[in-house]
C-alpha positions in Angstrom: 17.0 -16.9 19.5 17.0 -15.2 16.0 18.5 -12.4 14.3 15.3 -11.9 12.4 12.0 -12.5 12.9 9.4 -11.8 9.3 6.3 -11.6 10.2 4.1 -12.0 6.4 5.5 -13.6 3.3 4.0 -11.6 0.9 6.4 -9.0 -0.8 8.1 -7.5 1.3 8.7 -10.3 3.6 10.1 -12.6 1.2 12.5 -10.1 -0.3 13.4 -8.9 3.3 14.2 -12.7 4.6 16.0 -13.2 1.1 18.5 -10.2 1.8 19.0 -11.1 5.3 19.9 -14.6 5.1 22.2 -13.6 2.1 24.4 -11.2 4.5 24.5 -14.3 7.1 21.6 -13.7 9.3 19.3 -16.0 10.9 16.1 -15.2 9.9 12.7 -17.4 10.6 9.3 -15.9 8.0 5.9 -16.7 9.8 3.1 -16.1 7.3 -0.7 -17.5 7.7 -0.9 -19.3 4.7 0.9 -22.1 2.5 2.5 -21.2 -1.1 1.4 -21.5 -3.6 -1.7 -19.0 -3.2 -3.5 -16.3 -4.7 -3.4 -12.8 -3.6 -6.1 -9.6 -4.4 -3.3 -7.7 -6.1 -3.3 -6.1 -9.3 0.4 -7.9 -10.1 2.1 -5.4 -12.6 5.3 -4.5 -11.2 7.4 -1.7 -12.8 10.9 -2.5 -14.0 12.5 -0.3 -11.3 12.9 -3.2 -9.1 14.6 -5.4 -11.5 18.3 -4.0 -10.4 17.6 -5.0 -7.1 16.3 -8.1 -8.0 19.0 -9.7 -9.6 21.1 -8.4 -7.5 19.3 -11.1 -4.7 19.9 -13.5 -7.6 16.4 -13.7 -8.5 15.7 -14.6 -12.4 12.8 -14.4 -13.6 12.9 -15.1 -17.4 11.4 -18.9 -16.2 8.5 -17.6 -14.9 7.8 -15.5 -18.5 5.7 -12.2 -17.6 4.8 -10.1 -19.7 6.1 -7.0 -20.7 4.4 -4.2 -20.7 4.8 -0.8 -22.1 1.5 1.2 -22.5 -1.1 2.7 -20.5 -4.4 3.2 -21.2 -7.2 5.1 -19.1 -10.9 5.0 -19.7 -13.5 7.2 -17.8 -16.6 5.7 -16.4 -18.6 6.6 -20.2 -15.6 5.4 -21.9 -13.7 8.3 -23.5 -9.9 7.3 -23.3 -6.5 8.3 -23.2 -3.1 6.5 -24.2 0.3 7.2 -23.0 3.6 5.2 -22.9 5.3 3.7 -19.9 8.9 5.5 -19.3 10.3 2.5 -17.5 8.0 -0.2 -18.2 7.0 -3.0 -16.4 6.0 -6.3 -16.6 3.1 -8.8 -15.6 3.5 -11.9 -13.1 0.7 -13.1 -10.9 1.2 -13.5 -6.9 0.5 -17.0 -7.2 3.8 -17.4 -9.2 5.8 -14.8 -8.1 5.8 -15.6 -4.4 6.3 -18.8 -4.4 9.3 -18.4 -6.6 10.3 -16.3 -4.1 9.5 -18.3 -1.1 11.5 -21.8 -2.8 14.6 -19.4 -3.4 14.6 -18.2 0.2 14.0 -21.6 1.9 16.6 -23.1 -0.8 19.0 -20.2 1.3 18.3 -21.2 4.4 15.2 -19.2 5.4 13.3 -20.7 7.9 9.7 -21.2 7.2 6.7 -21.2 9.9 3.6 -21.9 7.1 0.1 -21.8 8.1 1.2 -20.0 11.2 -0.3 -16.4 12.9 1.9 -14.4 15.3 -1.1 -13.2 17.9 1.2 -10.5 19.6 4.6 -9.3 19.8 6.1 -8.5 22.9 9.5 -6.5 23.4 11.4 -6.3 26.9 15.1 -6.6 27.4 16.0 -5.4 24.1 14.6 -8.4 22.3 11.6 -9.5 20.9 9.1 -12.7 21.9 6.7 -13.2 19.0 4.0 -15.6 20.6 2.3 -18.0 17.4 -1.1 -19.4 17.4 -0.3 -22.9 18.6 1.2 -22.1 21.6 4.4 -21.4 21.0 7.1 -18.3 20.8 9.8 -17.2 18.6 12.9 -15.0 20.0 14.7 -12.6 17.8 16.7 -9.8 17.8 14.9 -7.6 15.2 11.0 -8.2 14.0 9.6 -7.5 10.7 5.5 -6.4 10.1 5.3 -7.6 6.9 1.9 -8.8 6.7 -0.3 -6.7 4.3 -3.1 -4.4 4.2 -4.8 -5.1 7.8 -4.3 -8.1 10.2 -5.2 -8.9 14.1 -2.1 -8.0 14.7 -2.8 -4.4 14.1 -5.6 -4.7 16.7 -3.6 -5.9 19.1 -1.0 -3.1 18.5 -3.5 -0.7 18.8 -2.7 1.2 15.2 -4.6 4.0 15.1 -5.8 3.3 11.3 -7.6 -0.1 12.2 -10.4 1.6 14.8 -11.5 3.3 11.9 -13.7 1.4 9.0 -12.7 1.5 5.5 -15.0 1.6 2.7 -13.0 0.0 0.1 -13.2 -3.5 -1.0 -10.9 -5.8 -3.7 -11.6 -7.8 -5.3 -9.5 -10.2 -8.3 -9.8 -12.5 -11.2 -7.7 -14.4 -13.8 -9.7 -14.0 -17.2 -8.4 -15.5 -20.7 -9.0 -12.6 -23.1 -8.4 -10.9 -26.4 -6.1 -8.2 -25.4 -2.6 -6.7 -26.0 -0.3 -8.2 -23.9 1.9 -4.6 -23.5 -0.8 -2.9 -22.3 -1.9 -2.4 -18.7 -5.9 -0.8 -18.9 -7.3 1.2 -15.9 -11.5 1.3 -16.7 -13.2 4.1 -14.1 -16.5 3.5 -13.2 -19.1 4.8 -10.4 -17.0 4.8 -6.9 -14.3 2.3 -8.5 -12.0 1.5 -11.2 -10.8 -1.8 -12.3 -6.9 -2.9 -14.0 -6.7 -5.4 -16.0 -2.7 -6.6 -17.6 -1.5 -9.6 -18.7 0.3 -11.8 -16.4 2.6 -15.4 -17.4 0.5 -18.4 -19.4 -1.7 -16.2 -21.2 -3.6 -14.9 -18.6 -4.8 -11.7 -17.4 -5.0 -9.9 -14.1 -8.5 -8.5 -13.9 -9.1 -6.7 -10.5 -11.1 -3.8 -9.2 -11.4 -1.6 -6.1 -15.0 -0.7 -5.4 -17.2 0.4 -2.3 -18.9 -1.7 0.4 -21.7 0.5 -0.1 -21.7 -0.8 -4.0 -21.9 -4.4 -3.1 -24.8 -3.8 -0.3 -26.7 -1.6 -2.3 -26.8 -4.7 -5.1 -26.4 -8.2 -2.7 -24.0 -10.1 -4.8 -20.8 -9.5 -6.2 -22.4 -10.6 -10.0 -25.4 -8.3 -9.6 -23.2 -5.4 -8.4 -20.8 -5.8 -11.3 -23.9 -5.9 -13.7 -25.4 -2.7 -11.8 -22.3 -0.8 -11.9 -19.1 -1.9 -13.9 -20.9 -2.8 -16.9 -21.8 1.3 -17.4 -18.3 1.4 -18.7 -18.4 -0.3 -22.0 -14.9 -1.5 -21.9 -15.5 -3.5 -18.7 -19.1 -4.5 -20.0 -17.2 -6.2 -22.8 -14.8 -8.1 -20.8 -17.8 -9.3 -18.8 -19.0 -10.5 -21.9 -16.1 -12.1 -23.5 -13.4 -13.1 -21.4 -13.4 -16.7 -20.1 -13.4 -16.2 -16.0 -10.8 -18.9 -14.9 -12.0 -18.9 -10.9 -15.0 -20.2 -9.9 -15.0 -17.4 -7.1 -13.2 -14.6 -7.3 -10.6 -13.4 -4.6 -12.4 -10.9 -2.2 -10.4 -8.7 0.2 -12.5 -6.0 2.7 -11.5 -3.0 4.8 -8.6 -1.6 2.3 -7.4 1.2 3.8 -5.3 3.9 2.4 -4.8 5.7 5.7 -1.7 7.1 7.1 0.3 4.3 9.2 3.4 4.7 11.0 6.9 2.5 10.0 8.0 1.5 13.3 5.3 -0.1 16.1 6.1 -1.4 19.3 10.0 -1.1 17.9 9.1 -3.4 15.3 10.3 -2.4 11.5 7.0 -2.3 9.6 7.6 -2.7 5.6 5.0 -3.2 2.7 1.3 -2.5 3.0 1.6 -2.7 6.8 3.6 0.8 6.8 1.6 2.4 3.9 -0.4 1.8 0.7 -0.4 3.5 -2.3 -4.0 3.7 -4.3 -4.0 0.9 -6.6 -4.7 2.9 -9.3 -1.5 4.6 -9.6 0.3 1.0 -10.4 3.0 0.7 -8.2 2.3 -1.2 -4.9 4.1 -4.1 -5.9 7.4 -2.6 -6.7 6.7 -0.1 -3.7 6.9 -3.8 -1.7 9.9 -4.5 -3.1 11.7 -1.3 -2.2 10.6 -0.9 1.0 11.7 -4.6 1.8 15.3 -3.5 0.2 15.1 0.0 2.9 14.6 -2.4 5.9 17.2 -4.5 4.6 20.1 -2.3 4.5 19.1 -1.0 8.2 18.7 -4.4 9.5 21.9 -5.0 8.6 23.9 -1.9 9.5 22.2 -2.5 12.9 23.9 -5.7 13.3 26.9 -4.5 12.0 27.2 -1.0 13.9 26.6 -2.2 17.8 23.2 -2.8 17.8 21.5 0.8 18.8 18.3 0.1 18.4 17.0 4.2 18.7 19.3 4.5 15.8 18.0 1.8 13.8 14.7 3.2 14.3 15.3 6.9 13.6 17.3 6.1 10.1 14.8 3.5 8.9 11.8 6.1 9.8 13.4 8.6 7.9 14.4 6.3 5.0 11.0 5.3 4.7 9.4 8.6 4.6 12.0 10.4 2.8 11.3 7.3 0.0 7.6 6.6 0.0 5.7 9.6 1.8 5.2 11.9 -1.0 4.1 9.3 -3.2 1.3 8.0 -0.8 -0.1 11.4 -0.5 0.1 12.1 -4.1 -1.9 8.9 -4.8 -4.7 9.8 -2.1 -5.2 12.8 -4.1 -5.2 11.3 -7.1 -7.7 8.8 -6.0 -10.1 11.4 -5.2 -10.1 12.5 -8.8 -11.6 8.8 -9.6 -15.1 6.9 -8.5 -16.8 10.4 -8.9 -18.6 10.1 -12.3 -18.3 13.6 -12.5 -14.9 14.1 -11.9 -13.4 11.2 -13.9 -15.1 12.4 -16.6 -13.2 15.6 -16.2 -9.8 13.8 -14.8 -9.6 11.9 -18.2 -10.9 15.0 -20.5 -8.5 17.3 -18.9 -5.2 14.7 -18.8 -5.9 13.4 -22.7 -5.6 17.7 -23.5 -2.6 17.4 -21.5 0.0 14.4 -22.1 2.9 16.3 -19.9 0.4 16.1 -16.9 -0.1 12.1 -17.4 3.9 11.7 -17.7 4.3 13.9 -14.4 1.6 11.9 -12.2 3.6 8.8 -14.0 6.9 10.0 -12.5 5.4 11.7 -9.1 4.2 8.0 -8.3 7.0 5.7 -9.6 10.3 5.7 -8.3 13.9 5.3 -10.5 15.3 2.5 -10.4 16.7 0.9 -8.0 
């Protein structure tokens, strides 16, 4: 029997099992696949997180990001606008970053159940049985969702998001390229947009959000990019001068930005699997690392207050939203003003006239640090 049961290693999992096991809990982390590994994520991470991060104990200067202090936004024809970054932020890629994570929390006593999937949760008697993949089950006190974007697991739960089909797909490279390593780039194009930042060893973080629709129409990801990202001359120049370090690139379907709910089956969801922001607002990475610090402090006040579970769950629903609901809604809109050629045009027109607008969109979607 365990405290704590994590169920994903990304993000939020990893800083969740880091906290916990810091404060003296048992804590065992299942997660599907085995660090190192690369993730579709666009892995700039603003500097709000940084107090919390060394307050865990985690140092980062080995790893060398970048920093990064600019923003630039091009529409789909390629007019542009330039702003600064209040707090900054700073360039790692998932592949790094998590497994740093996952060696400090193992070196802590985190136990570790690699290429492992939880195939359903079951609660009764005030506890929880997580039943794994090979056959066996885990017991725990508290569970943690943890585990991204979209999994079986959601199917099994019956979230009301997963029934419904997402159009969205991501999809990620590592590029060598000539290009300021303090700026983070967002390129519009035709029912997409693509970032592209520099992450540790000289390498950049080049990844887009595009439609299924896109990639039917064409057949191939390569014909699809030629079809329809190279219309933005910035991204038809990275096509055509950056050195593409994978032989594939990472491919992730069925994004969805729906609404989801933080607590399922009385399980604490935290990361993507209780909400994602649009990836073109920037901040999904340190939204993972905040939300994994919220589910910390009321996993830990349950075990220290007499264990009342319909508290636990009423205070960390109403952290959650009070912390990360506005922001989600603000991104949907804003995504809405992006992909249309039309409207991008207009986004980026109106916002370069307007640099207070840019610096309120910038706050409305960041958080302070924390």
């Amino acid at each position: 029997m365990k405290d704590v049961i994590v169920i994903g290693g990304g993000l939020a999992g990893l800083v969740s099992a880091l906290g916990l096991v810091q404060q003296g809990l048992t804590v065992t982390l299942i997660e599907k696949k085995a660090y190192p590994f690369h993730k579709v994520c666009g892995e700039y991470i603003s500097n709000e997180v940084l107090p919390y991060l060394n307050s865990l104990g985690v140092d980062l200067t080995p790893l060398q990001p970048s920093r990064i202090s600019r923003f630039l936004l091009s529409s789909p024809s390629g007019n542009t606008l330039e702003a600064g970054l209040d707090l900054g932020g700073f360039g790692i890629s998932r592949y790094t970053l998590d497994n740093y994570l996952y060696e400090l929390a193992k070196a802590q006593g985190v136990e570790f159940r690699l290429q492992c999937t939880a195939q359903d949760v079951i609660f009764a008697d005030d506890k929880f049985e997580v039943k794994l993949a090979d056959g066996t089950a885990i017991s725990a006190a508290v569970v943690l969702g943890a585990y991204g974007k979209r999994a079986n697991l959601d199917r099994k739960l019956n979230r009301s998001f997963f029934s419904a089909r997402s159009p969205y797909i991501g999809v990620k490279y590592h590029i060598r390229y000539n290009f300021p390593k303090d700026l983070i780039a967002l390129h519009n194009f035709k029912d997409g947009y693509a970032g592209m930042s520099a992450v540790e060893d000289g390498r950049y973080c080049f990844c887009y959000l595009t439609t299924r629709q896109n990639l039917r129409q064409y057949g191939s990801i390569p014909a699809m990019e030629q079809a329809i990202l190279y219309q933005n001359p910035y991204l038809r120049q990275v096509f055509a001068e950056a050195e593409f370090l994978y032989e594939q690139p990472e491919v992730i379907n069925e994004i969805s930005f729906a609404t989801k709910t933080s607590i399922e089956n009385h399980m604490l969801m935290c990361g993507d699997a209780a909400g994602m922001i649009t990836p073109l607002c920037g901040n999904g990475m340190a939204m993972a690392i905040h939300s994994g610090k919220i589910v910390t402090e009321h996993t830990l006040a349950y075990f220290k207050n007499g264990r009342n579970r319909p508290q636990l769950e009423q205070n960390y629903s109403l952290a959650w939203e009070k912390q990360f609901n506005n922001r989600l809604k603000l991104g949907r809109t804003v995504q809405h003003l992006f992909g249309s050629l039309i409207l991008s045009e207009l986004a980026v027109g109106t916002l370069k006239r307007i640099p207070a607008a840019v610096r309120l969109l910038m706050h409305q979607t960041h958080g302070q640090p924390f």
